[in-house]
DSSP file (Angstrom, degrees, kcal/mol; ACC not computed):
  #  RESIDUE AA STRUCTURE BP1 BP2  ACC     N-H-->O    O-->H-N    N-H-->O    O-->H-N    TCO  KAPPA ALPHA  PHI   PSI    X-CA   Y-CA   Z-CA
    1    1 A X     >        0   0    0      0, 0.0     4,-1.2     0, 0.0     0, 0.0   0.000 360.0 360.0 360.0 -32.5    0.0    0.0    0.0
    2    2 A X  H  >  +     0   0    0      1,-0.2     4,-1.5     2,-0.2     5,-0.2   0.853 360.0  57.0 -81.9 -13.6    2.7    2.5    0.6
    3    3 A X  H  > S+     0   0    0      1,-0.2     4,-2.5     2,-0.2    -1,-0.2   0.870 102.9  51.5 -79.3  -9.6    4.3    2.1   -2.7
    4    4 A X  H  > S+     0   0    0      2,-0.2     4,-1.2     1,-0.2    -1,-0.2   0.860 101.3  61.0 -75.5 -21.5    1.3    2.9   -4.4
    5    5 A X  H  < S+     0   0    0     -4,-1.2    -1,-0.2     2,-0.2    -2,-0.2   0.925 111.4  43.6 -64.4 -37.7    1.0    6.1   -2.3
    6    6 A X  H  < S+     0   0    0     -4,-1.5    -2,-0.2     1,-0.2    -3,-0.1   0.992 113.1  51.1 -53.8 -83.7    4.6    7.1   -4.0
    7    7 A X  H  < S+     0   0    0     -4,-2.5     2,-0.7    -5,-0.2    -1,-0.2   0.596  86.4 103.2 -71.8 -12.2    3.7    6.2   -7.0
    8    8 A X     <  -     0   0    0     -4,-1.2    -4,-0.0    -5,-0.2     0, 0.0  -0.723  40.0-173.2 -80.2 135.7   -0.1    8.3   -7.4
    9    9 A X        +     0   0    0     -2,-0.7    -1,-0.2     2,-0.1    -4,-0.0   0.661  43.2 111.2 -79.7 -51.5    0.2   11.0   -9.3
   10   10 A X        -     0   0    0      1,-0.1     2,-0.2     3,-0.0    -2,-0.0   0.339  47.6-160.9 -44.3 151.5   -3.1   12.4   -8.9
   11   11 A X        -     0   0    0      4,-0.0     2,-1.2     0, 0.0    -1,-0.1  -0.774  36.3 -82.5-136.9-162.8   -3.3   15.7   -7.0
   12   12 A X    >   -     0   0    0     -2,-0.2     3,-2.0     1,-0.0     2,-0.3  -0.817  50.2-116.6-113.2 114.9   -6.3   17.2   -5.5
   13   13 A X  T 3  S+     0   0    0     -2,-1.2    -1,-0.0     1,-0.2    -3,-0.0  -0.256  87.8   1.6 -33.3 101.0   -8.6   19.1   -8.0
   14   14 A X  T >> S+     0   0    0     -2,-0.3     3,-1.1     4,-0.0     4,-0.6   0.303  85.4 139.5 116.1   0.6   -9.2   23.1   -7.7
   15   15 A X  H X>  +     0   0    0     -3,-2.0     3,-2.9     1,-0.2     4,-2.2   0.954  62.0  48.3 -23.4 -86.9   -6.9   23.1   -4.7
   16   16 A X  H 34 S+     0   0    0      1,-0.3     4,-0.3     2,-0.2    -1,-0.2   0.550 106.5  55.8 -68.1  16.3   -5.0   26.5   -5.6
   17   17 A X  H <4 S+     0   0    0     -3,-1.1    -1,-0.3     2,-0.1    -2,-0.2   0.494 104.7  47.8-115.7  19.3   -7.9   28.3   -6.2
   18   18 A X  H X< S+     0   0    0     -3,-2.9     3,-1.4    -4,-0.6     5,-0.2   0.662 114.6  48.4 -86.0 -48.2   -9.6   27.8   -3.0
   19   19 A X  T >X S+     0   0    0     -4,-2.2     4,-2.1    -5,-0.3     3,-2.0   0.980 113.8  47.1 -37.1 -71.4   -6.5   28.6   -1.3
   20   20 A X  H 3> S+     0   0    0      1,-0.3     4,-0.8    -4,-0.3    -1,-0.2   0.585 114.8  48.9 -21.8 -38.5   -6.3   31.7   -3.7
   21   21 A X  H <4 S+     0   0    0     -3,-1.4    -1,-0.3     2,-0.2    -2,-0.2  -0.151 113.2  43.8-114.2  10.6   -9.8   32.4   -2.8
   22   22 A X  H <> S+     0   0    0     -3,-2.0     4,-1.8     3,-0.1    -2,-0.3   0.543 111.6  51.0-152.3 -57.5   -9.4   32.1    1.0
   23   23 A X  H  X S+     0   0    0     -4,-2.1     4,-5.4     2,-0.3     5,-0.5   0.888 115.0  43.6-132.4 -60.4   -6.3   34.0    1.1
   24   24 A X  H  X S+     0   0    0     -4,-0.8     4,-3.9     2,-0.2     5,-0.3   0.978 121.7  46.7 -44.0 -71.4   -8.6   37.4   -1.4
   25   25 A X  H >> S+     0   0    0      1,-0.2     4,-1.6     2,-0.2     3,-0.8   0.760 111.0  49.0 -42.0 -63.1  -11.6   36.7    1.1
   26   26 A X  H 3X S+     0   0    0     -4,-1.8     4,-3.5     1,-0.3    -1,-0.2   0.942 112.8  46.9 -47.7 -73.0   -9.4   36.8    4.2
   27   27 A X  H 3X S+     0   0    0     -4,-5.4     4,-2.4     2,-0.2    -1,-0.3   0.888 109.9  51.2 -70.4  -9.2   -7.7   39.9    3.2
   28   28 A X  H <X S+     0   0    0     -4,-3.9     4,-1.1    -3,-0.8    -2,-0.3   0.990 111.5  46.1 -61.1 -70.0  -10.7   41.7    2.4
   29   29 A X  H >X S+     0   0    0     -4,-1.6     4,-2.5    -5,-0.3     3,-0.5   0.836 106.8  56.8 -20.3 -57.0  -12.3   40.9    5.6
   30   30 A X  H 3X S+     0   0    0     -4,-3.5     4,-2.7     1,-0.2    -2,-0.2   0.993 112.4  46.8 -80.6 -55.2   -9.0   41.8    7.7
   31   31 A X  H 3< S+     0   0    0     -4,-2.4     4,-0.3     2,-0.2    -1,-0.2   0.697 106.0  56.5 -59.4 -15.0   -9.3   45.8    5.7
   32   32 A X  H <X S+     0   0    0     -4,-1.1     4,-1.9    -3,-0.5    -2,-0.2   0.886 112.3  46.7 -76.2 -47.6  -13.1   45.9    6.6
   33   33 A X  H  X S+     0   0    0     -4,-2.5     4,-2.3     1,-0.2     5,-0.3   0.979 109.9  46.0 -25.1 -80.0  -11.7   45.4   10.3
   34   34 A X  H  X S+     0   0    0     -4,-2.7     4,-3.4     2,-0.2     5,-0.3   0.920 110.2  55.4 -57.5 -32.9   -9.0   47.9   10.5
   35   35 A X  H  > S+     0   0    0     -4,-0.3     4,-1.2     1,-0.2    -1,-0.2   0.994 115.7  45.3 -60.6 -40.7  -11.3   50.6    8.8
   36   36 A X  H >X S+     0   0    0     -4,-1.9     4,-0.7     2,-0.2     3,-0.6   0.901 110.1  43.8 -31.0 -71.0  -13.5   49.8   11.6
   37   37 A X  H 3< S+     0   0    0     -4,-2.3     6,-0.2     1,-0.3    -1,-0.2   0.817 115.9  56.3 -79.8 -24.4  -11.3   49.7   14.6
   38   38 A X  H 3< S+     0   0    0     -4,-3.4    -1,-0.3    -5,-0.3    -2,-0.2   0.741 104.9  57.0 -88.5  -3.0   -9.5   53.4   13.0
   39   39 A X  H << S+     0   0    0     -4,-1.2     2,-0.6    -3,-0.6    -1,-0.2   0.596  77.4  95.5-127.7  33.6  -12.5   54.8   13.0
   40   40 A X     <  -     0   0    0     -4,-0.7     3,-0.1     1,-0.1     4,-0.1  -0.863  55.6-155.2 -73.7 118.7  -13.8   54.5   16.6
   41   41 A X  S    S+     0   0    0     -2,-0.6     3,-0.3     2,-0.2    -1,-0.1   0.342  80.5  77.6 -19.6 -36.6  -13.1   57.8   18.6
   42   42 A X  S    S+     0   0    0      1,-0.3    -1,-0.2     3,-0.0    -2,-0.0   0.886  89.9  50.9 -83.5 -43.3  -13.2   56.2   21.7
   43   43 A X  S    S+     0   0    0     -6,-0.2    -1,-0.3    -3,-0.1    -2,-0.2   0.791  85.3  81.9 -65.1 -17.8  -10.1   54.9   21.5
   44   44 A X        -     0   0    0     -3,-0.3     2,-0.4    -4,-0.1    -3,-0.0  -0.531  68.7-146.6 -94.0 146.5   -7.8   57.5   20.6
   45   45 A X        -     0   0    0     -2,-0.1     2,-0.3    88,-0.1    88,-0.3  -0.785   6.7-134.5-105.1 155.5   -6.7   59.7   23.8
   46   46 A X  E     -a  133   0A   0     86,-2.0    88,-4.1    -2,-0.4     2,-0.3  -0.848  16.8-122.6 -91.7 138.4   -6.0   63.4   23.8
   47   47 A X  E     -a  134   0A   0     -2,-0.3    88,-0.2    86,-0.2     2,-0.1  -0.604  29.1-138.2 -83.4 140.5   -3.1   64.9   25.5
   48   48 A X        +     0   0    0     86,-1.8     2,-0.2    -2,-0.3    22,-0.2  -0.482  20.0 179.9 -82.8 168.8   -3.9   67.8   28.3
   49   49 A X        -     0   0    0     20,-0.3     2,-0.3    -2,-0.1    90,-0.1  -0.810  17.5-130.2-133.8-172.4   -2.3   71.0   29.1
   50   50 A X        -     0   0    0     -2,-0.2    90,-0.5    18,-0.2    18,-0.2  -0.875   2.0-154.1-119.9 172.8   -2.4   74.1   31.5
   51   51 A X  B     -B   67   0B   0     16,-2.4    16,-1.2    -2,-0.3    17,-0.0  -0.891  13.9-164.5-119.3  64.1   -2.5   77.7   30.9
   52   52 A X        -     0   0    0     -2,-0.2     2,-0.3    14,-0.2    14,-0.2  -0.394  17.7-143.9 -72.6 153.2   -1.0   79.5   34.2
   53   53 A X  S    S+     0   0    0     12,-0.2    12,-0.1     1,-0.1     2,-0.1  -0.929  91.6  39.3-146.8 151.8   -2.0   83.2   33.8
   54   54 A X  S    S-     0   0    0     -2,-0.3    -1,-0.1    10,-0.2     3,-0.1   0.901  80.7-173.9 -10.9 139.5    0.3   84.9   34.9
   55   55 A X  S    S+     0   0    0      1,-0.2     2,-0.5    -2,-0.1    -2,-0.1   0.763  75.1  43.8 -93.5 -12.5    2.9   82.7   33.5
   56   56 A X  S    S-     0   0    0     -4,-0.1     2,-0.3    88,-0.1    88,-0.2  -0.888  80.7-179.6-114.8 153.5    5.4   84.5   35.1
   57   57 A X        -     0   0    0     -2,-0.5    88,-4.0    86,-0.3     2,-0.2  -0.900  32.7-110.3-144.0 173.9    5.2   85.7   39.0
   58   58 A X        -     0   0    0     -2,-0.3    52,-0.3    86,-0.2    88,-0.1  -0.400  46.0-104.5 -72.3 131.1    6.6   87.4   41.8
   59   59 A X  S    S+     0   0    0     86,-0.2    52,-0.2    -2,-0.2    -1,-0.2  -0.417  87.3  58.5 -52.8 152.8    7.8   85.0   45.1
   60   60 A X  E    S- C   0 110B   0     50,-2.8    50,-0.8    -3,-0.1     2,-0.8  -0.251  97.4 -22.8 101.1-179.4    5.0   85.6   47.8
   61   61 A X  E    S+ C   0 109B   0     48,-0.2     2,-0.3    -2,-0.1    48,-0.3  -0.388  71.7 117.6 -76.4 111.3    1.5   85.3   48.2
   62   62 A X  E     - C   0 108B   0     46,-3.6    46,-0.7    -2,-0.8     2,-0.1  -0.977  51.8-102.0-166.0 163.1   -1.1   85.2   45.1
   63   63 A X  E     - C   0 107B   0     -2,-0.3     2,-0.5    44,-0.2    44,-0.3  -0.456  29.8-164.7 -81.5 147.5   -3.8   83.5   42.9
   64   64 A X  E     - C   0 106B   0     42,-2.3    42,-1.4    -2,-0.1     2,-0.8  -0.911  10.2-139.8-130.2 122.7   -2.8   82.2   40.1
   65   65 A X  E     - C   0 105B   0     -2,-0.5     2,-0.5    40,-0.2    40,-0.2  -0.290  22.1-179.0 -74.5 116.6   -5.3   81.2   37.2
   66   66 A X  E     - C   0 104B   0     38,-4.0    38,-1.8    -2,-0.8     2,-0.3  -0.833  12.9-156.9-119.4 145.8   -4.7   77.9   35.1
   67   67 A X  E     -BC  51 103B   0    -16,-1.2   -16,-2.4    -2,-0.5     2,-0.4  -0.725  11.9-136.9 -99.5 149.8   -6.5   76.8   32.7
   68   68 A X        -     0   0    0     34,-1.9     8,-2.9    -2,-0.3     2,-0.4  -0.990  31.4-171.2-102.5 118.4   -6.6   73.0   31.6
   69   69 A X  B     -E   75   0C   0     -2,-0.4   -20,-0.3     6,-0.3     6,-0.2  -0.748  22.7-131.9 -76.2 144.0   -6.5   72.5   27.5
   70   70 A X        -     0   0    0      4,-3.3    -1,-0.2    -2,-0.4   -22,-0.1  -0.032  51.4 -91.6 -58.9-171.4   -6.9   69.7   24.8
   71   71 A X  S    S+     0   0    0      1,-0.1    -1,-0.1     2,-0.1   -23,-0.1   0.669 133.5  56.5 -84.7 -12.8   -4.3   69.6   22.2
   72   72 A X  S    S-     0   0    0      2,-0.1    -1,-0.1     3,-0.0     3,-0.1   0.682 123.1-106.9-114.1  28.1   -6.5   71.8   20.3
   73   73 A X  S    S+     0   0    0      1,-0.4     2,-0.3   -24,-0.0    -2,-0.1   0.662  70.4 151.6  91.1   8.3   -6.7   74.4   23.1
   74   74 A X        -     0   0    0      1,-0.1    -4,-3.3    28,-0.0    -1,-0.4  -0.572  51.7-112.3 -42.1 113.6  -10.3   73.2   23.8
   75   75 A X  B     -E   69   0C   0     -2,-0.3     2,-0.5    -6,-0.2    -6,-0.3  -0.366  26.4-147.7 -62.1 156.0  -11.1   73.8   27.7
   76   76 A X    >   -     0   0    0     -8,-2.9     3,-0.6    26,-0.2     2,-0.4  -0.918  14.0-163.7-127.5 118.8  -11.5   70.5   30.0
   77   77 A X  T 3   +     0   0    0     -2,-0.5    51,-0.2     1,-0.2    23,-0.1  -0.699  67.8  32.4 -91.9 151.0  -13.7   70.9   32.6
   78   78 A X  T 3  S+     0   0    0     -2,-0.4     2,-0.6     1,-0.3    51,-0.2   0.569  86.1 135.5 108.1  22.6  -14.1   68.7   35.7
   79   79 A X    <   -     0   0    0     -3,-0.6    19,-1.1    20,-0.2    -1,-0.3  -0.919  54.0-125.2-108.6 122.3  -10.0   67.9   35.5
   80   80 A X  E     -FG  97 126D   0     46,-1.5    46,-3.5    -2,-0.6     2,-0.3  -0.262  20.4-148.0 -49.1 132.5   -8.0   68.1   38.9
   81   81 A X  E     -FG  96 125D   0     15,-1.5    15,-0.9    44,-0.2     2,-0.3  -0.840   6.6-161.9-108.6 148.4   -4.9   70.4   39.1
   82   82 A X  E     -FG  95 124D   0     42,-1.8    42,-1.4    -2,-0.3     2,-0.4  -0.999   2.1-166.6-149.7 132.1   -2.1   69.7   41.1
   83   83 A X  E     +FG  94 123D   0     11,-1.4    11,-1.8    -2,-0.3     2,-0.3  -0.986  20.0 165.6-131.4 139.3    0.2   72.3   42.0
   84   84 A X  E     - G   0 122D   0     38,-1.3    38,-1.2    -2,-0.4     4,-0.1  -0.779  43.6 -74.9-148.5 170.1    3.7   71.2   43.5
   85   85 A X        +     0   0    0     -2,-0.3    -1,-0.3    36,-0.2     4,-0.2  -0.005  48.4 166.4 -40.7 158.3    7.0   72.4   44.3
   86   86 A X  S    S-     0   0    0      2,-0.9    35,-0.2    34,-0.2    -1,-0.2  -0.113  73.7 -42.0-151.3-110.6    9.3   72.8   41.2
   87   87 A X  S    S+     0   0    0     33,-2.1    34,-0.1    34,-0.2     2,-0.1   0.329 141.2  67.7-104.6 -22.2   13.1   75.0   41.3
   88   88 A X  S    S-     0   0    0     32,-2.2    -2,-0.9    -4,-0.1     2,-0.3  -0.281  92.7-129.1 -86.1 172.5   10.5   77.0   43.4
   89   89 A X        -     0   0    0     22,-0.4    22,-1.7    -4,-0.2     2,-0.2  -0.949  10.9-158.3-130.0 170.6    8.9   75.9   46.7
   90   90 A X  B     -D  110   0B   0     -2,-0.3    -5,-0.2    20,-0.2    20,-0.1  -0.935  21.6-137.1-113.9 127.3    5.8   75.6   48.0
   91   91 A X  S    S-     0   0    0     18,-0.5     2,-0.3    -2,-0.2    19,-0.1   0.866  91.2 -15.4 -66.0 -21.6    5.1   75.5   51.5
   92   92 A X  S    S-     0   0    0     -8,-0.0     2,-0.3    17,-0.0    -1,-0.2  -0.949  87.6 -81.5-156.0-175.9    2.7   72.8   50.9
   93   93 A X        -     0   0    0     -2,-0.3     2,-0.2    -3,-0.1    -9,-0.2  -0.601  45.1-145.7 -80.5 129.7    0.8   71.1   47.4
   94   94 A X  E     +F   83   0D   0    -11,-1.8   -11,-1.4    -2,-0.3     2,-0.4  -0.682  17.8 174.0 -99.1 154.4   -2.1   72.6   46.0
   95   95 A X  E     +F   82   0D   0     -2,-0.2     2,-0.2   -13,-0.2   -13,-0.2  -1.000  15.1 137.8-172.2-171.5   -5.2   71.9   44.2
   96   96 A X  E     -F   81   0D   0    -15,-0.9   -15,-1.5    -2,-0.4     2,-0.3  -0.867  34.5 -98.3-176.7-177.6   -8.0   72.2   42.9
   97   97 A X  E     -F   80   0D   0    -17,-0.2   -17,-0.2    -2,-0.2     6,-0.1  -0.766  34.7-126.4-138.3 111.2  -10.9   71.4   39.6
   98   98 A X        -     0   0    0    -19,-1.1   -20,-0.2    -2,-0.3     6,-0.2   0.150  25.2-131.1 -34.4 149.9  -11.4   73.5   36.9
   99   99 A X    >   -     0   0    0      4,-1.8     3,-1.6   -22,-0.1   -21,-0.2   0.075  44.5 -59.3 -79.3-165.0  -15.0   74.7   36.0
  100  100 A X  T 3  S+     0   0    0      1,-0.3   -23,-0.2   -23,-0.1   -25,-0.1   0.599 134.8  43.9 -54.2 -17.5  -17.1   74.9   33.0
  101  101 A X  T 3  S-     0   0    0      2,-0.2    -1,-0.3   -25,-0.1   -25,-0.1   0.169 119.4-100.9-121.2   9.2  -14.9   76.8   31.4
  102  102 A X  S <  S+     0   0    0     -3,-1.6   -34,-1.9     1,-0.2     2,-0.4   0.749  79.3 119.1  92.6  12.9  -11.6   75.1   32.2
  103  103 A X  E     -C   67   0B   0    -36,-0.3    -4,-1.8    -6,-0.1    -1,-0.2  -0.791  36.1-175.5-128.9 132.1  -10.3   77.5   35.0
  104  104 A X  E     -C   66   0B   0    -38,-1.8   -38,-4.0    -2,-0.4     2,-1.0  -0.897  24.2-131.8-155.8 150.1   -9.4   77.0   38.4
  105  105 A X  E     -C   65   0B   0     -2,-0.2     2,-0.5   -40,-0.2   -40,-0.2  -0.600  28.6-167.2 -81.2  88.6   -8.3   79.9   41.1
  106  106 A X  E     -C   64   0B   0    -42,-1.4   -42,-2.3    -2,-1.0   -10,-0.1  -0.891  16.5-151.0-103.6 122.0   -4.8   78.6   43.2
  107  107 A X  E     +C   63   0B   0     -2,-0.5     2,-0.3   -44,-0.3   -44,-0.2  -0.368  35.9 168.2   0.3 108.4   -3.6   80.3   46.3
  108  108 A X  E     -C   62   0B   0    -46,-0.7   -46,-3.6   -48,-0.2     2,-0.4  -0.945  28.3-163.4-142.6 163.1    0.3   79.7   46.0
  109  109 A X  E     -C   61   0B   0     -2,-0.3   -18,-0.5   -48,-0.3   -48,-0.2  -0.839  11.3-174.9-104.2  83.7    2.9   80.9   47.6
  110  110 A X  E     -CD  60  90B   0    -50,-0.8   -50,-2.8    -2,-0.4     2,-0.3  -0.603   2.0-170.6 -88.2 164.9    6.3   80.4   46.1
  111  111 A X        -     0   0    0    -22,-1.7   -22,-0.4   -52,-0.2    -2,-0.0  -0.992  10.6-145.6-148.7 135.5    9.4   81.4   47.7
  112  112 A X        -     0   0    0     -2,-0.3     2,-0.1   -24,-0.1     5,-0.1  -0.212  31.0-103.2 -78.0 178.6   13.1   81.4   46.1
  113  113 A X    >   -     0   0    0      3,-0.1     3,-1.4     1,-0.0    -1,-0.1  -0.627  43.1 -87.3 -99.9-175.2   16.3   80.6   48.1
  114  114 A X  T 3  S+     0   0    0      1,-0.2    -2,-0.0    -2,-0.1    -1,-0.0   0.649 123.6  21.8 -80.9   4.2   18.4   82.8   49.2
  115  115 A X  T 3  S+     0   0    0      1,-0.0     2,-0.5     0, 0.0    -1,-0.2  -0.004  97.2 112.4-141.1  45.5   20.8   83.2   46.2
  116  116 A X    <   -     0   0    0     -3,-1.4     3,-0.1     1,-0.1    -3,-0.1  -0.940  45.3-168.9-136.0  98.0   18.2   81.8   43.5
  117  117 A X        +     0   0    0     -2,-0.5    29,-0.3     1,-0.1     2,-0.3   0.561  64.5   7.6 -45.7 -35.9   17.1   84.2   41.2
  118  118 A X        +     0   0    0     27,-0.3     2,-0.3   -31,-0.1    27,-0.2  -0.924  62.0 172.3-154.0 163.4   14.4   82.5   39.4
  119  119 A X        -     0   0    0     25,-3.1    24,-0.8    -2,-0.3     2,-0.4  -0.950  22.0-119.4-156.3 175.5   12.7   79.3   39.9
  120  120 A X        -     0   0    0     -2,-0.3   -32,-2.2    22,-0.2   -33,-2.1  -0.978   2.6-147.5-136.0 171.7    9.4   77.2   38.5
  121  121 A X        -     0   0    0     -2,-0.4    21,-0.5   -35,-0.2     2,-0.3  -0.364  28.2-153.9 -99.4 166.7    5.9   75.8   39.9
  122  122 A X  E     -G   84   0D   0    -38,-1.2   -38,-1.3    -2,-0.2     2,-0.4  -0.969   5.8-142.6-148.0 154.8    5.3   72.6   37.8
  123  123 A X  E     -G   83   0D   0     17,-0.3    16,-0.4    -2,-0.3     2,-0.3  -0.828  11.6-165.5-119.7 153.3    1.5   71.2   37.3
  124  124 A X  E     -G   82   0D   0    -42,-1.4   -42,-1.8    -2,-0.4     2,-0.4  -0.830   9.5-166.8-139.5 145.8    0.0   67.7   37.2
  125  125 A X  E     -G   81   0D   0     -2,-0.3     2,-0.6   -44,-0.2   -44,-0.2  -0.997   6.5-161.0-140.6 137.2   -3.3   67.5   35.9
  126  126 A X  E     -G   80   0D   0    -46,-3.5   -46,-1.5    -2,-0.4     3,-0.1  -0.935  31.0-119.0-136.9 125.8   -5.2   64.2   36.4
  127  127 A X        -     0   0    0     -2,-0.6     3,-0.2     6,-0.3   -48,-0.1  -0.105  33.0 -82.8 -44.0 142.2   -8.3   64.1   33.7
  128  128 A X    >   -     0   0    0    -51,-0.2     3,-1.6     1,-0.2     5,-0.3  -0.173  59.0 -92.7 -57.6 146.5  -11.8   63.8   34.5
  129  129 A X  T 3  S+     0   0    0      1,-0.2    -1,-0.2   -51,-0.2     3,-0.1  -0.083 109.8  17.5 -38.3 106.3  -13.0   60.0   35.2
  130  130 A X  T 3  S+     0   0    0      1,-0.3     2,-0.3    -2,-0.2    -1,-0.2   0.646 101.8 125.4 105.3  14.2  -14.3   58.2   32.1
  131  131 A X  S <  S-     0   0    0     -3,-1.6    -1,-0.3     2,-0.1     2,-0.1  -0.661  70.3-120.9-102.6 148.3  -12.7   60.6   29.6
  132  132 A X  S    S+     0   0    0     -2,-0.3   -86,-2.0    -3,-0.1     2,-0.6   0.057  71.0 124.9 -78.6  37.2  -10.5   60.2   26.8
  133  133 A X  E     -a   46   0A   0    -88,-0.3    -6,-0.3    -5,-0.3     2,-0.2  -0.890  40.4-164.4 -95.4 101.2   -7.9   62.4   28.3
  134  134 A X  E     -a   47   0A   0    -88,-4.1   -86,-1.8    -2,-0.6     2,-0.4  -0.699  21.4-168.3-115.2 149.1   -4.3   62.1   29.2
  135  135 A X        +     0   0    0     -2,-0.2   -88,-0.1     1,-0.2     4,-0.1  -0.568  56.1 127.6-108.0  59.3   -1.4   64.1   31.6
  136  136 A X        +     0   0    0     -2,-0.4     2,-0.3     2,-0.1    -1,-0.2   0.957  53.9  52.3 -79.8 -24.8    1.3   62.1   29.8
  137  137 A X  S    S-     0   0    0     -3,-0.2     2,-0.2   -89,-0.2   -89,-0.1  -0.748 103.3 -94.6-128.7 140.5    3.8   64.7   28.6
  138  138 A X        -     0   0    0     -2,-0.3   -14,-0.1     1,-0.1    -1,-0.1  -0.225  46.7-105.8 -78.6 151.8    4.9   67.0   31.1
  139  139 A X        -     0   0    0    -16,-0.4     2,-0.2     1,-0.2   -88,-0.1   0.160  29.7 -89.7 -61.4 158.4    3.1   70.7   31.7
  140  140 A X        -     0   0    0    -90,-0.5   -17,-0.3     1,-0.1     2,-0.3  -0.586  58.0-139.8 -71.8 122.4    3.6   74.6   31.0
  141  141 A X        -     0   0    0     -2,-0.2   -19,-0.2   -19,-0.1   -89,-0.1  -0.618   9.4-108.8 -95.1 167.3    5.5   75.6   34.4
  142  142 A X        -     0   0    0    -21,-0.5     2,-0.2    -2,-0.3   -22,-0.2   0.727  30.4-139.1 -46.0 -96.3    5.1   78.7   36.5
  143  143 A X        -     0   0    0    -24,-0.8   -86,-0.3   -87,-0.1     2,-0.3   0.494  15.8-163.0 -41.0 159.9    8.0   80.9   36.3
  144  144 A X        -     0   0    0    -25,-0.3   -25,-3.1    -2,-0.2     2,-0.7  -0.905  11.6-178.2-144.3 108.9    9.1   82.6   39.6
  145  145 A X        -     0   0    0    -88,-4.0   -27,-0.3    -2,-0.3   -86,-0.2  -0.654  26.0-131.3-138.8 134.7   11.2   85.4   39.4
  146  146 A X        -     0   0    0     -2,-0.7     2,-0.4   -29,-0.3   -88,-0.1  -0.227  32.6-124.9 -53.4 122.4   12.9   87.5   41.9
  147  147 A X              0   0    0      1,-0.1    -1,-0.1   -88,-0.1   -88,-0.0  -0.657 360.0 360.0 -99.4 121.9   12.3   91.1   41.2
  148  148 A X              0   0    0     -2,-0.4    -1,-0.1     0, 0.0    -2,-0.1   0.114 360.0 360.0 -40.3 360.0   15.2   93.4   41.0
């Protein structure tokens, strides 16, 4: 029996074109997918920013307004600000959540050392819950600069 297997010739009819035909369908199918999956919204995240206004300030006590943006400078309301020590200090961490409009009011006090001319505040923003919104890339600082 095995020499006859050796010896058949015979192949299996219409083989490579169902292969051929598996292989078209397949990739047709796999580009109706991907159009799919690139164009859901939901996945894609946006990067955040703030906006301190002033950006640059005086050592001592005063509010300073920051705004949280999108990347295309869209406000985000309901996103936590976090306002921390930098080249500058802070006597202690601040924070706060922007409004409707993107804005929230911090109290800070920086203070320089004594032979430190300028210094910066630095901001953390953590996005509202359930949003496509990310603090990956680090933030617009404060300036702090000692006044002549």
């Amino acid at each position: 029996m095995s020499d006859s297997l050796w010896r058949d010739e015979r192949a299996i009819e219409g083989l490579p074109i169902r292969l051929v035909i598996a292989l078209v369908v397949g990739v047709a199918c796999l580009s109706v997918m991907m159009s799919t999956i690139s164009g859901i919204e939901t996945l894609q995240v946006t990067e955040v920013d703030v906006e301190p206004h002033p950006e640059v300030a005086n050592p001592g006590s005063q509010d300073i307004v920051v705004t949280v943006v999108d990347s295309k400078g869209a406000p985000v309301s309901g996103a936590t600000v976090v306002a921390k020590s930098g080249t500058a200090t802070l006597s202690s961490i601040r924070t706060g959540e922007t409004d409707g409009a993107g804005n929230v009011t911090l109290s800070l006090s920086p203070s320089l050392g004594p032979n430190q001319q300028d210094g910066t505040v630095t901001f953390e923003v953590k996005p509202p819950a359930g949003s496509s919104y990310e603090d990956a890339r680090s933030n617009t600082d404060l300036l702090v600069v000692r006044s002549p």
